[in-house]
C-alpha positions in Angstrom: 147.4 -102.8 -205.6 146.9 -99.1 -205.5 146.9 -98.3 -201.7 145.2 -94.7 -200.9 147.4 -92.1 -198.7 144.6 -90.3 -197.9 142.1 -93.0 -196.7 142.5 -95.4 -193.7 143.1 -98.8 -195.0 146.9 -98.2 -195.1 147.0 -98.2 -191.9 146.1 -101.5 -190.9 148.1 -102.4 -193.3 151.2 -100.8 -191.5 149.9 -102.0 -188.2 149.3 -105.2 -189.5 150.2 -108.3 -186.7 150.9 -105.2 -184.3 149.7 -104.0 -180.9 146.7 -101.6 -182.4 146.3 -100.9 -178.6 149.3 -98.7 -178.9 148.6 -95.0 -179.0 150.5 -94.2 -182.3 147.5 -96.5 -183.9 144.6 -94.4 -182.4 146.6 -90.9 -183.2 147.2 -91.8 -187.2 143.7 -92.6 -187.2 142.1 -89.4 -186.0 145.1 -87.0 -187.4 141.7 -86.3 -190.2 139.8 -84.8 -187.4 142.6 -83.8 -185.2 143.7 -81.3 -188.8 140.3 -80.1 -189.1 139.1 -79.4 -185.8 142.6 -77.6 -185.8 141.7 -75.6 -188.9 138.5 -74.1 -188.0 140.0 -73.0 -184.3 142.1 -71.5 -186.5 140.6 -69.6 -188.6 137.8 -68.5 -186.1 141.0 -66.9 -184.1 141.6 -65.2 -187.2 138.2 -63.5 -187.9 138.1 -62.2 -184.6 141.6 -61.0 -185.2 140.2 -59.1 -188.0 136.6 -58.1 -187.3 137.6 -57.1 -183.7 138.9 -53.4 -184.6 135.7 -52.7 -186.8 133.4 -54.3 -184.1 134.9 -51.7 -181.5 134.5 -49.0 -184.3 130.7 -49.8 -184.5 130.0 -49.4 -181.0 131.8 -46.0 -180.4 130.0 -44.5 -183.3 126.7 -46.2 -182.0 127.5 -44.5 -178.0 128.2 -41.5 -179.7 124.6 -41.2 -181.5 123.1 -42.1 -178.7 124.6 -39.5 -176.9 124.3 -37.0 -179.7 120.0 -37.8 -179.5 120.2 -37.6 -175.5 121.8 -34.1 -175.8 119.1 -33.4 -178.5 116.5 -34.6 -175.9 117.4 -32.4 -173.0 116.0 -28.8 -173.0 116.4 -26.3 -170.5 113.3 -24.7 -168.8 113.0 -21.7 -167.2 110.4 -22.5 -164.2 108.1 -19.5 -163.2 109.1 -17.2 -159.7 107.4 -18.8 -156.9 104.8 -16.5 -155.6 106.3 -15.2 -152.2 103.5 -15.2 -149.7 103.5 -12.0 -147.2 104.9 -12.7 -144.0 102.4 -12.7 -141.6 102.4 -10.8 -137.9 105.5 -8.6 -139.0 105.9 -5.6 -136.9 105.3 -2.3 -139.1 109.1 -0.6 -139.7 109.7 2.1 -137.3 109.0 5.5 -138.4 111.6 7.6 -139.7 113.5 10.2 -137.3 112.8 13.9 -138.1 115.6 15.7 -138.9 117.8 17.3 -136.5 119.8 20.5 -136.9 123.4 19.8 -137.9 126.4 22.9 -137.2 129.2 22.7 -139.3 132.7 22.1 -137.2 135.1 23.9 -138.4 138.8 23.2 -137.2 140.5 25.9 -135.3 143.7 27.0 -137.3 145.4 30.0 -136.5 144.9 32.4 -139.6 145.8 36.0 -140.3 142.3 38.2 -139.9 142.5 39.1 -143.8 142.7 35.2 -144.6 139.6 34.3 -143.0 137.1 33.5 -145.2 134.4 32.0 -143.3 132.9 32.5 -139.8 133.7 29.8 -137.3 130.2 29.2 -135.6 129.1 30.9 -132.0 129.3 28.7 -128.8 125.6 30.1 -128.3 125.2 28.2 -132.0 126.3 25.0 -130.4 124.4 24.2 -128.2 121.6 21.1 -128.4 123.5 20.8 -132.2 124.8 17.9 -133.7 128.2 18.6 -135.4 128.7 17.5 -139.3 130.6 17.9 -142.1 128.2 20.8 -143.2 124.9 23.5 -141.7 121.8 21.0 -142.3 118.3 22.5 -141.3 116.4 20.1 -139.3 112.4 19.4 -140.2 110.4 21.9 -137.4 107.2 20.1 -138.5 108.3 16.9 -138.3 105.9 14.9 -135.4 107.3 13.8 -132.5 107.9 10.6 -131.8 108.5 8.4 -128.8 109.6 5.0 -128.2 108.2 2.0 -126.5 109.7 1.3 -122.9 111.9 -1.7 -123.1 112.9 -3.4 -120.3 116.4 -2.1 -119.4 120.2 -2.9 -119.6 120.0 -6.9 -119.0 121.0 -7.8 -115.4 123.7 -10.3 -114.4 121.5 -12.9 -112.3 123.7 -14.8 -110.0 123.6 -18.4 -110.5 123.7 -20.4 -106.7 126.2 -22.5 -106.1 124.0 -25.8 -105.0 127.3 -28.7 -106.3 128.8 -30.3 -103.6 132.2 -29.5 -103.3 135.8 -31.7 -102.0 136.9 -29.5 -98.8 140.8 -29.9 -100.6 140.0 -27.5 -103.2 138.6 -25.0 -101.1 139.6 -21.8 -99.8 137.8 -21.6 -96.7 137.9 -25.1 -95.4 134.7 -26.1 -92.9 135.1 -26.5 -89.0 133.4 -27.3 -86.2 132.8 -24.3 -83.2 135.7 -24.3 -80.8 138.0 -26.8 -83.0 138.1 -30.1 -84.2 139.3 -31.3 -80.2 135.8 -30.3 -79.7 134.0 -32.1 -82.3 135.7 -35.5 -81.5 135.0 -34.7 -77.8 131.6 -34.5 -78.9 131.6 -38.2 -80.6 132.7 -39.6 -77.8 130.3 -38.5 -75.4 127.4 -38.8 -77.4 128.7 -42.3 -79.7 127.6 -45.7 -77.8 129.6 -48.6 -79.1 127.7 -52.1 -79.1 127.4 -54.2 -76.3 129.2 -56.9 -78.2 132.8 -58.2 -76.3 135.6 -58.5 -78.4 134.2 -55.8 -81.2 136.7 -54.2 -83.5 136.8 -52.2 -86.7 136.2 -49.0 -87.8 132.8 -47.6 -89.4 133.0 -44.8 -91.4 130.2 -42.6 -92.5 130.3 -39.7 -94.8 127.4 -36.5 -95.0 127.1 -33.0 -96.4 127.8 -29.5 -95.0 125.7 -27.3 -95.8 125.5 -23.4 -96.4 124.0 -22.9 -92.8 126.6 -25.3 -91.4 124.0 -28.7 -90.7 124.5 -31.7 -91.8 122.7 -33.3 -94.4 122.7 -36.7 -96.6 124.3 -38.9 -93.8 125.3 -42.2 -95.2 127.0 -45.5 -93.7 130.0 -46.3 -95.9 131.8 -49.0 -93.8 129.5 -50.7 -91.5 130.9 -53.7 -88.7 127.5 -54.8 -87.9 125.9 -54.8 -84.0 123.9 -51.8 -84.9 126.9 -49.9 -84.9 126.3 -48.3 -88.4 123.2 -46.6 -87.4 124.3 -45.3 -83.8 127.0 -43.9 -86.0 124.7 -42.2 -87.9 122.5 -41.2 -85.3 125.3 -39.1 -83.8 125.8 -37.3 -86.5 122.5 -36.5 -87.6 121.7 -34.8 -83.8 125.2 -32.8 -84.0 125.6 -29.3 -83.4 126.0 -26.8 -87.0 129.5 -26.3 -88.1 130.7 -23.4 -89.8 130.6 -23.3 -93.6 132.8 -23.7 -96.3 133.7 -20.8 -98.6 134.5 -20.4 -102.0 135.2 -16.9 -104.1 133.4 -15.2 -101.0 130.3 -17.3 -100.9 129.6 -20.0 -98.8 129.3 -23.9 -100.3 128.1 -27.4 -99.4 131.2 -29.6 -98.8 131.6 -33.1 -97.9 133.0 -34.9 -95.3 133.6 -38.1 -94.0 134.0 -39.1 -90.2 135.6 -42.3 -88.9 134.4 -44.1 -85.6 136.9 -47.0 -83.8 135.1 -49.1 -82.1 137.6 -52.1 -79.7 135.3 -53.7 -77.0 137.6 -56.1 -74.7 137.4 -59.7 -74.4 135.5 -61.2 -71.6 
């Protein structure tokens, strides 16, 4: 019996009263496919291979036609001037100045009499001339003209000093008439403490000097309660003007801060 290579029935013969479970079974049988399927991967590899160089040739010379046609396309044009509309509410240009006579100056130099050439001008010549480079004859018809009143060389306004200022940086610090001895005699004569027994702490309020030496914006920054905040305050606001603070020679608000210690005893 003629037994063909080529077909399948060989092997069962060779696998005959085998395992045809086995994998060498299953791979003998599909080597057909297996070799084609390998073949046409192949040779699909290969025509890219080959037609790859003269697909990239195409499509350069295609961009470069298409470029070529959008050159083509493009033409410059020259867009009219734009009409320039007059200016409106322009001030005529000032009239020209007439002319004015112009003396030659010539430099003094010391020359012998039979060198000189050219007569140096009179001081009687000089006078209400303008001196040039060369003898220029003004215009004696020319109208005259006579310009509009401006208002002046601009003046330096003063700008006042309204900041509140730290009295450390100053250089005239403030003060009360007749020194500060004064001032906290003042406090204590005028200052009533609440009627609370065993009372202690310190309120401290602060408020502004101003230019005429009162004192302004009076605020309770530390308050221990009883009312002693606003008596604080109260004090202050009925006290007698201090003197000013001053800085580059001109008086400034300052601020200030005043401290009251209040200890009531125990009962």
């Amino acid at each position: 019996m003629k037994i063909d290579l080529l077909g399948k029935k060989w092997l069962d013969i060779v696998f005959e009263g085998r395992n045809k479970s086995y994998g060498a079974y299953d791979l003998r049988k599909q080597n057909s496919s297996t070799n084609l399927k390998a073949l046409g991967i192949g040779a699909v590899v290969f025509a890219l291979a080959v037609a790859t160089p003269k697909i990239a040739e195409f499509i350069s010379s295609v961009t470069a036609a298409n470029d070529e046609g959008l050159h083509d396309r493009i033409v410059a044009i020259k867009l009219p001037p734009k009409d320039d509309k007059p200016k409106e509410d322009l001030k005529p240009p000032p009239p020209p100045k007439p002319k004015e006579d112009v003396v030659k100056f010539v430099k003094p130099e010391v020359a012998r009499k039979e060198d000189v050439t050219e007569e140096p001008p009179k001081v009687e010549d000089l006078k209400d001339k303008n001196l040039g480079k060369e003898n220029i004859e003004g215009d004696k018809d020319a109208p005259l003209t006579v310009e509009p009143p401006g208002n002046g060389p601009p003046t330096n306004d003063v700008v006042e000093d309204n900041s509140i200022h730290e009295a450390a940086g100053l250089e005239v610090q403030p003060g009360f008439p007749g020194g500060m001895p004064k001032w906290y005699s003042y406090l204590r004569s005028n200052f009533t403490p609440p009627d609370e027994p065993g009372l202690k702490g310190k309120v401290v309020v602060s408020f502004v000097i101003e230019k005429d030496g009162s004192l302004t914006d009076v605020k309770v920054i530390k308050d221990i309660g009883y009312g002693s905040g606003k008596e604080a305050e109260r004090v202050l606001r009925k006290g007698p003007k201090w003197t000013p603070a001053e800085q580059n020679g001109r008086k400034v608000r300052c601020a200030f801060q005043q401290t009251f210690t209040i200890e009531n005893p125990e009962e």
